[in-house]
C-alpha positions as CSV (number, residue, x, y, z in Angstrom):
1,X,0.0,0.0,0.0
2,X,1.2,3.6,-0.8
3,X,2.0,5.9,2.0
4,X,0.4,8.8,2.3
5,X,3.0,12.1,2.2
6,X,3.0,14.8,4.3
7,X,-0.2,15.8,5.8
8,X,-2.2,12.9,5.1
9,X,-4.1,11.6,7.8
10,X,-6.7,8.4,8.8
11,X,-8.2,8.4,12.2
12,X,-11.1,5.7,13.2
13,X,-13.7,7.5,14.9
14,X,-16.5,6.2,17.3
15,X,-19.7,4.8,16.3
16,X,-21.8,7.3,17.8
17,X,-20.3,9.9,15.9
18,X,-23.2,11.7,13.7
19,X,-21.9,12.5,10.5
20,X,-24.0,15.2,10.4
21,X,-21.4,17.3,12.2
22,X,-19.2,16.8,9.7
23,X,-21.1,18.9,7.2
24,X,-20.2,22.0,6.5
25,X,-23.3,24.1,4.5
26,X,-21.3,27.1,3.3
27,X,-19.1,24.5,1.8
28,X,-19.6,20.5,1.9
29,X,-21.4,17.8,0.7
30,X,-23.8,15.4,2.6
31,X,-25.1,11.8,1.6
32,X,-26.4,9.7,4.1
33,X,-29.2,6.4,4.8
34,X,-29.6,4.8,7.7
35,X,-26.3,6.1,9.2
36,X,-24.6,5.1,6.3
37,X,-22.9,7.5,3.8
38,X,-20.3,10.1,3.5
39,X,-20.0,13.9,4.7
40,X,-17.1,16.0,3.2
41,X,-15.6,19.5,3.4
42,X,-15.5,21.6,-0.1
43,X,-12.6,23.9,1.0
44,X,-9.8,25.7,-1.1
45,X,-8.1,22.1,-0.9
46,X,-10.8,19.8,-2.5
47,X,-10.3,18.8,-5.9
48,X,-12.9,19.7,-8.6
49,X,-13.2,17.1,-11.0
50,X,-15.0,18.5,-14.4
51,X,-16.9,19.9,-15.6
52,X,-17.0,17.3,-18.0
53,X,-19.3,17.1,-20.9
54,X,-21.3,14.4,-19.9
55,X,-21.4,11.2,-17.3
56,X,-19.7,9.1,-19.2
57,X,-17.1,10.9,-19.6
58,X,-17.3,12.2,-15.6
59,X,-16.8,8.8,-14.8
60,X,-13.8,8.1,-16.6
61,X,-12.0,11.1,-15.6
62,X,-13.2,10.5,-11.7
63,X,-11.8,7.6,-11.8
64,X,-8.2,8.3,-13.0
65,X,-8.5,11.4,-10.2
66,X,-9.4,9.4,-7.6
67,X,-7.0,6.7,-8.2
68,X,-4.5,9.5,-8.5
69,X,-4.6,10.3,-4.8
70,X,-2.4,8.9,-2.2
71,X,-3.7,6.3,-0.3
72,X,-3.6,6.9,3.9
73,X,-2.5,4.8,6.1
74,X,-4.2,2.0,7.9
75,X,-7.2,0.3,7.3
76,X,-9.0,3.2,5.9
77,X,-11.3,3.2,2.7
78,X,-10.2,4.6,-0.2
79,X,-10.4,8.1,-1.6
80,X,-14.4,9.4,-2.4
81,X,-16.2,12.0,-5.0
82,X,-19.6,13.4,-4.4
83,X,-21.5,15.5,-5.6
84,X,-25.1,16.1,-7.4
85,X,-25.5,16.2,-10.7
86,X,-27.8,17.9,-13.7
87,X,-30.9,16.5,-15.0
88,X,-30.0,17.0,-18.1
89,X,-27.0,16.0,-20.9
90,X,-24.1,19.2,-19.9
91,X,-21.1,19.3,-17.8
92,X,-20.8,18.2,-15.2
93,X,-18.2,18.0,-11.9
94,X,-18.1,16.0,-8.7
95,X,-15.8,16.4,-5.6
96,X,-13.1,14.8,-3.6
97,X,-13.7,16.5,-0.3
98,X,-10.2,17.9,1.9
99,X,-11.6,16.2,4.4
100,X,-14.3,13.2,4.8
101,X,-15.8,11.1,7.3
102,X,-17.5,8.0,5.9
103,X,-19.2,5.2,7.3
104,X,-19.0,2.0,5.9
105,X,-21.3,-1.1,5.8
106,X,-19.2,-2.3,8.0
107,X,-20.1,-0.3,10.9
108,X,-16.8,1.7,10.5
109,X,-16.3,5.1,10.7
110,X,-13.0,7.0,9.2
111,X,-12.2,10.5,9.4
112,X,-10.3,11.2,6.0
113,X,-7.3,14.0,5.6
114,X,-6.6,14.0,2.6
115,X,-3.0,15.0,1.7
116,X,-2.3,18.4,0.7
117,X,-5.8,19.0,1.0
118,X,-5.5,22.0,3.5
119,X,-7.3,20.1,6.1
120,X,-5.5,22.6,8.7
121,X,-8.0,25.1,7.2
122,X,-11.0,22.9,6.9
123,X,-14.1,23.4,9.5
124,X,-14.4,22.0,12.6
125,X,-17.3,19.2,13.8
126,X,-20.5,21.0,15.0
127,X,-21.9,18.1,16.9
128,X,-23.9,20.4,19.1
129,X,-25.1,21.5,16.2
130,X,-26.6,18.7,15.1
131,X,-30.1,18.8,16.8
132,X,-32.9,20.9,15.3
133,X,-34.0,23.6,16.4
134,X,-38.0,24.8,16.8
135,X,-40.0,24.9,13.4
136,X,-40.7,28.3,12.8
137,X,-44.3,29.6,11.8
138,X,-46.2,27.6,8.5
139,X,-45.6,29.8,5.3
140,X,-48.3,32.3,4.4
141,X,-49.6,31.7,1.0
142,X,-48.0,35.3,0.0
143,X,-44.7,33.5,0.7
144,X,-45.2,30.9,-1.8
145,X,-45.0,30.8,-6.1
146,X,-45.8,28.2,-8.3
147,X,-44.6,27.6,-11.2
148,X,-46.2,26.2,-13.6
149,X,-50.0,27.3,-11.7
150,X,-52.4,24.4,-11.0
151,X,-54.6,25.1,-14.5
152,X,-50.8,25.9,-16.3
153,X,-49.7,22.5,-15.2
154,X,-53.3,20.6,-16.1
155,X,-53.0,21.9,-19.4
156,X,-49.3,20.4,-19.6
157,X,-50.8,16.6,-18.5
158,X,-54.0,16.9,-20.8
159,X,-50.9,17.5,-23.7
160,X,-48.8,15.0,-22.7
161,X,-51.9,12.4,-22.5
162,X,-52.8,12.9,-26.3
163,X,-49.5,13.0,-27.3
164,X,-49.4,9.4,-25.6
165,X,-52.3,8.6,-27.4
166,X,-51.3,10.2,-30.9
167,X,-47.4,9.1,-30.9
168,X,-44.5,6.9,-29.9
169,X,-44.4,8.4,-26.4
170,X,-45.3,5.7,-23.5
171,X,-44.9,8.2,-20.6
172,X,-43.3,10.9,-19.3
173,X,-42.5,12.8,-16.3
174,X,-43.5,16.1,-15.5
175,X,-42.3,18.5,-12.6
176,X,-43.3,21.7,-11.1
177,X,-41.9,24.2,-8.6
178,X,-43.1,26.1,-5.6
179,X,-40.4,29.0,-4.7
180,X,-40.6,30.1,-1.1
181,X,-39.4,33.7,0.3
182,X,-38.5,32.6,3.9
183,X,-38.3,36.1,4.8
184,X,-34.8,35.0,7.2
185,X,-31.7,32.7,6.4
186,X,-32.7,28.9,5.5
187,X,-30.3,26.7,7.0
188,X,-29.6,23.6,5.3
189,X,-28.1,21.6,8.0
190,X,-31.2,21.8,10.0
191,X,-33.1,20.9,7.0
192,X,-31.3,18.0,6.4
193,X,-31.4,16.8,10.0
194,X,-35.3,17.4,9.7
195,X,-35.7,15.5,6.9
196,X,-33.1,12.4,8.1
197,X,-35.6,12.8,11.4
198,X,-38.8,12.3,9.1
199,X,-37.8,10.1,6.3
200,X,-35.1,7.8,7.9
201,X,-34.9,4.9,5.3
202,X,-34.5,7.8,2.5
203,X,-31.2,8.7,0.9
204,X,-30.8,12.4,2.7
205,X,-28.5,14.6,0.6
206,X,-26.8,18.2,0.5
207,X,-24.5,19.6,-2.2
208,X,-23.6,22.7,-3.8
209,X,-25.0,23.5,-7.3
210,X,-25.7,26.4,-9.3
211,X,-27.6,28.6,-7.5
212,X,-27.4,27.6,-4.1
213,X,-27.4,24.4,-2.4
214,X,-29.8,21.2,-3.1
215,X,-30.8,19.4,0.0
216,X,-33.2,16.7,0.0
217,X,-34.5,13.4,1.5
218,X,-35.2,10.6,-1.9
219,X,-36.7,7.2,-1.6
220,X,-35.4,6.2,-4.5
221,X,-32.1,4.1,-5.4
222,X,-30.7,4.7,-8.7
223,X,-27.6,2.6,-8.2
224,X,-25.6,0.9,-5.7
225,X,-22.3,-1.2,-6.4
226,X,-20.1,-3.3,-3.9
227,X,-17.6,-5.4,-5.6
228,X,-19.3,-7.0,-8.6
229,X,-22.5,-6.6,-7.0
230,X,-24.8,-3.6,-8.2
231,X,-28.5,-2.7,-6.7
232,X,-30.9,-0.5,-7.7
233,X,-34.7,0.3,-6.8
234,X,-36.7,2.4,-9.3
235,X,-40.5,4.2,-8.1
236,X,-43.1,4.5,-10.0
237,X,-46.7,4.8,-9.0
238,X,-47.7,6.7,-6.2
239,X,-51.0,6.9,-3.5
240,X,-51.0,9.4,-0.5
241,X,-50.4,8.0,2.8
242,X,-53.2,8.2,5.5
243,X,-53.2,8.5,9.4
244,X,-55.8,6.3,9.8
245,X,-54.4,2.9,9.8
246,X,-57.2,1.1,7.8
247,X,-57.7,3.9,5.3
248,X,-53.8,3.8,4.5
249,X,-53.7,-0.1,3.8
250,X,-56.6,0.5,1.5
251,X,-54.7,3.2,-0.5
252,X,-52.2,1.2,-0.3
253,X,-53.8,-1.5,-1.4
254,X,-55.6,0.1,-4.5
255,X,-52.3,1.4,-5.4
256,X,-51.0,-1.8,-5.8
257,X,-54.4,-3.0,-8.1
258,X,-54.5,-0.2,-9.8
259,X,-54.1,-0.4,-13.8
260,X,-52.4,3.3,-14.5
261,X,-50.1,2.8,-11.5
262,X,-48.9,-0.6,-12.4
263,X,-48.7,0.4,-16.6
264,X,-46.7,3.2,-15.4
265,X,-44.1,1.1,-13.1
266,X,-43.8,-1.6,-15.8
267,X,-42.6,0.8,-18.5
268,X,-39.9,1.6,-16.1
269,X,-39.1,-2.0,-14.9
270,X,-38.8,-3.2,-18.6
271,X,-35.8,-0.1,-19.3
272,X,-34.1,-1.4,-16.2
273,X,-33.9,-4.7,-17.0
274,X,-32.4,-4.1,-20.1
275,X,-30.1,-1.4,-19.3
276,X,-28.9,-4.0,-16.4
277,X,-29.5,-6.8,-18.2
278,X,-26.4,-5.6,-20.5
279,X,-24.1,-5.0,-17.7
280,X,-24.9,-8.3,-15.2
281,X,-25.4,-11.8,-15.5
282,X,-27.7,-13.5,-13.1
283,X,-29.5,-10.3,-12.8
284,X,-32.5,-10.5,-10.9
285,X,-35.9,-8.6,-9.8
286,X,-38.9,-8.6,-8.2
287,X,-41.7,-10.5,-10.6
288,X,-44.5,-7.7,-8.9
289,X,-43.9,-4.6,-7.4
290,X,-43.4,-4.3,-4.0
291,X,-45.2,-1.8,-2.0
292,X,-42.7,1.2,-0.5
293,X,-43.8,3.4,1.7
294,X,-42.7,6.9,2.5
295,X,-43.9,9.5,5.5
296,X,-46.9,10.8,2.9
297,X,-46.8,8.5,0.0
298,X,-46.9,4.5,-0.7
299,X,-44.8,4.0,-4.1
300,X,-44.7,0.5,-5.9
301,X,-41.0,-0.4,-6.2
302,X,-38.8,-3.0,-7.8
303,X,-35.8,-4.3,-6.7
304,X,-32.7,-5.2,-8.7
305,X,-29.7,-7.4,-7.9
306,X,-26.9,-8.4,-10.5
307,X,-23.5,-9.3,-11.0
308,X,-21.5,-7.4,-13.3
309,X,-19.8,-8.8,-16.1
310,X,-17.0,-6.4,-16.4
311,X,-15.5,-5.9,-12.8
312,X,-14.1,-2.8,-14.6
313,X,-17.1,-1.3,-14.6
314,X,-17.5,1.5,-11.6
315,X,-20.6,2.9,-10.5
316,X,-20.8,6.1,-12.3
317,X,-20.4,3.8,-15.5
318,X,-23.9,2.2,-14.4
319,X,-25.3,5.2,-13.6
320,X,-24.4,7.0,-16.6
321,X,-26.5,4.0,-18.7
322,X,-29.4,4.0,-16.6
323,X,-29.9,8.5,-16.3
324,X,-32.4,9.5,-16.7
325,X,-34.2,6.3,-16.2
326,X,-38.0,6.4,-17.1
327,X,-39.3,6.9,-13.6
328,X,-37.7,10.5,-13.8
329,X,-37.8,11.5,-17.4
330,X,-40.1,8.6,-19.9
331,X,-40.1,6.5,-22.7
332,X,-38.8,6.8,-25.4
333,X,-36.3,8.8,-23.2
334,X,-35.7,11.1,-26.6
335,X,-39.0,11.9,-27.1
336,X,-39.7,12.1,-23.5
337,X,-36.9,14.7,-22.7
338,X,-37.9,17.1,-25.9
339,X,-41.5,16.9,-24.2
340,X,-40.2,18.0,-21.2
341,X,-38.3,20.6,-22.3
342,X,-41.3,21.9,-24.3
343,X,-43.7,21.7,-21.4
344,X,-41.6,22.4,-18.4
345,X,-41.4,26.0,-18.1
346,X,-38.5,26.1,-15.5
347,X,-34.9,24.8,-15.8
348,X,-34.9,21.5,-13.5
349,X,-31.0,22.4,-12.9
350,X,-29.9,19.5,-10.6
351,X,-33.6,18.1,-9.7
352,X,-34.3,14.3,-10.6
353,X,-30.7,14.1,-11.2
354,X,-28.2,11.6,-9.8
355,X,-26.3,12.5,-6.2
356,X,-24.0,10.6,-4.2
357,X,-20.5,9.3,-4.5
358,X,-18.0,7.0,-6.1
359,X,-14.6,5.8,-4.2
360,X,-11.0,5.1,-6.0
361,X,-12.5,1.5,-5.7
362,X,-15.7,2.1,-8.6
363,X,-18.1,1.8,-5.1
364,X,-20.6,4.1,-4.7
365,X,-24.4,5.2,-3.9
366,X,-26.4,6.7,-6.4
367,X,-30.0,7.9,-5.4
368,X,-32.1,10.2,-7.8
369,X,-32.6,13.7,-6.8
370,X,-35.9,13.7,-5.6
371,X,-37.8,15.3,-2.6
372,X,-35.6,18.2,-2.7
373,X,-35.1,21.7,-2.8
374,X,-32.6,24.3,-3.9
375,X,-31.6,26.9,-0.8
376,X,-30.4,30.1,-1.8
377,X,-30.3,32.3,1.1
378,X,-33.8,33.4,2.3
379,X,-35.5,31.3,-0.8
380,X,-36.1,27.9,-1.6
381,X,-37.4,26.3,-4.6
382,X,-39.3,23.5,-4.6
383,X,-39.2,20.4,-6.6
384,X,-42.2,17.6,-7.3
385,X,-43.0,15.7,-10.4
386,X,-45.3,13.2,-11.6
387,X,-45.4,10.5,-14.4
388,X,-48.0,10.5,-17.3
389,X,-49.7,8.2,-19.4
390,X,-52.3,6.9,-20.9
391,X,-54.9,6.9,-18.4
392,X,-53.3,10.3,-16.0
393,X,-56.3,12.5,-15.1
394,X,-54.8,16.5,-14.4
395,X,-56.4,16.3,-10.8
396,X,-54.9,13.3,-9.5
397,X,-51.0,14.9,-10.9
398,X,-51.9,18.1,-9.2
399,X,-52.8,16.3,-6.6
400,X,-49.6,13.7,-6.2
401,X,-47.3,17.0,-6.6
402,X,-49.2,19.3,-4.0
403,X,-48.6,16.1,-1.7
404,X,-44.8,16.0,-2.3
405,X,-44.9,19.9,-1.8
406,X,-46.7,20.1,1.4
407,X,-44.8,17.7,3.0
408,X,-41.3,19.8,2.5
409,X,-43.0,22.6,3.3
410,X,-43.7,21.5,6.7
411,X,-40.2,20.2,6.6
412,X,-38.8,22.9,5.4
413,X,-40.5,25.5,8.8
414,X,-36.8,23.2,10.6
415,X,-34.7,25.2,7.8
């Protein structure tokens, strides 16, 4: 093993450490589920990687970057990138952190220094800074903007559905946003702890991106790779959750009957299983959709497990086949993007794309940018989409989005 020069430094830390104090809003990164993930400082030490035209690409160059940094002493796992990136096909760039602390599957926890990465000047843990604080007051509708307008976005659906009906488009996926004017400083660490506190088998996440910082808590798992072994778990179908225990089993259970929702998770399945398909042998996947649930919605999921073919192949290689899969764009993806970009009157930026992180190793933990938001200073914008096909009524989309939306808003009162 290489020693690391000058600087460099591994340290095992406890396993109560949080590695929410290890994030750093005005500069860091933050991917974490179930205790799981990795936090990492983005100071003048941290090495950009990109942009870079597209993922492919990304995940070449990542990987000759990351294998390009000393490895530290010890036991310690290998050099990570993170990061969140775009929706759609332009450059991108991830981030090796100055300093990291990851926890592995393992149960281990690592503080990372990386050499020459300035860690003297990186922040300092904020463990008693960890805890929320009180929510503030419920946002007054004059706070709040959609865009596109309940009766702007019904007349998107009702356009999508006959183009469905009239063309090679199977589905597609379309979002709106609801910007907020917090009238104080939104606080993204809070946010996130809020949101790990409500949702705590989701993939909680914070990174910088243009125009602020996205923070966000997603139930879905775009891609996960140990060794050979790669997992994912695409969503598609949704029904609101409900506090009476009897009603919620039936929506649940109606969900999981229900023609539109089930037509709209199979188009998904079938792209997964090919994409995979060409990557893994003895792939394998649930024959029905299982029923996921989240704090306000059930989801019908599938889960994926294969062995890829090509050890070679790193995480961001998978990922950068499957994005965007159809749960967050369509089918045919072509036709599915131009109709988003037609009908979506707002620039998605980094919503319902991929964020997490890769190691020098090809590991990594991909989740789909969902359930987010994008903090700048006293605003927020708001993210939720739905899919469309054949048999979407306008209400029920509106509906399913304003669902999504109300439960970051109350989230987002922690902020």
């Amino acid at each position: 093993m290489r020693r690391a020069p000058s600087g460099g430094h591994a340290s095992p830390l406890g396993p109560a450490f949080d590695l929410l104090a290890a994030y750093e809003p005005r500069g860091g990164c933050f991917f974490e589920c179930r205790g799981l993930g990795v936090a990492g400082s983005i100071g003048p030490g941290a090495i950009e990687i990109g942009p870079v035209p597209d993922l492919r690409a990304l995940a070449r160059e990542a990987l000759v970057v990351l294998r390009g940094v000393p490895v530290l002493e010890g036991a310690s796992p290998p050099p990570v990138a993170m990061g969140a990136l775009p929706f759609e096909a332009r450059p991108a760039s991830l981030f090796v952190p100055d300093r990291a602390v990851r926890r592995t599957e393992v149960g281990e926890t690592w503080l990372l220094d990386r050499p020459g990465g300035g860690a003297d000047h990186a922040p300092a843990f904020h463990p008693d800074r960890v805890t929320g604080a009180l929510p503030h007051e419920a946002f007054r509708p004059v706070q709040l903007s959609e865009e596109p307008t309940h009766a702007g976005y019904a007349r998107a659906v009702r356009v999508a559905v006959e183009r469905i009906a009239g063309s090679e488009l199977e589905k597609v996926v379309l979002a709106r946003t609801v910007g907020v004017d917090a009238g104080r400083m939104l606080d993204a660490r809070r946010l996130v702890h809020r949101l790990r506190a409500v949702e705590p088998h989701c993939f909680t996440f914070a990174a910088p991106v243009e125009g602020g910082i996205l923070v966000g808590a997603s139930p879905e798992l775009l891609l996960s790779r140990r060794g050979a072994i790669v997992r994912s778990t695409p969503l598609a179908g949704t029904a609101p959750r409900a506090g009476d225990p009897d009603e919620d089993r039936a929506n649940a259970e109606a969900l999981a009957a229900s023609s539109k929702d089930r037509e709209e998770h199979a188009i998904v399945v079938a792209a997964m299983a090919e994409t995979l398909g060409d990557l893994c042998e003895d792939l394998r996947w649930d024959r029905e959709p299982v029923l996921e649930p989240t704090a306000n919605v059930w989801h019908l999921a599938t889960r994926f497990e294969g062995q890829l073919r090509d050890p070679a192949v790193t995480a961001l290689d998978v990922v950068a086949e499957l994005h965007p899969t159809p749960a967050v764009c369509g089918t045919p993806r072509r036709i599915a993007r131009a109709t988003i970009a037609e009908l979506e009157p707002f620039d998605r930026g980094s919503y319902a794309g991929p964020v997490g992180w890769m190691d020098a190793a090809g590991d990594g933990e991909w989740a789909i940018a969902l359930r987010c938001a994008r903090l700048d200073g006293e605003r927020a914008t708001l993210f939720a989409g739905a899919g469309i096909v054949a048999g979407s009524e306008p209400a029920a989309e509106i509906d399913e989005t304003e669902r999504k939306f109300r439960a970051f808003l109350d989230s987002l009162r922690w902020g």
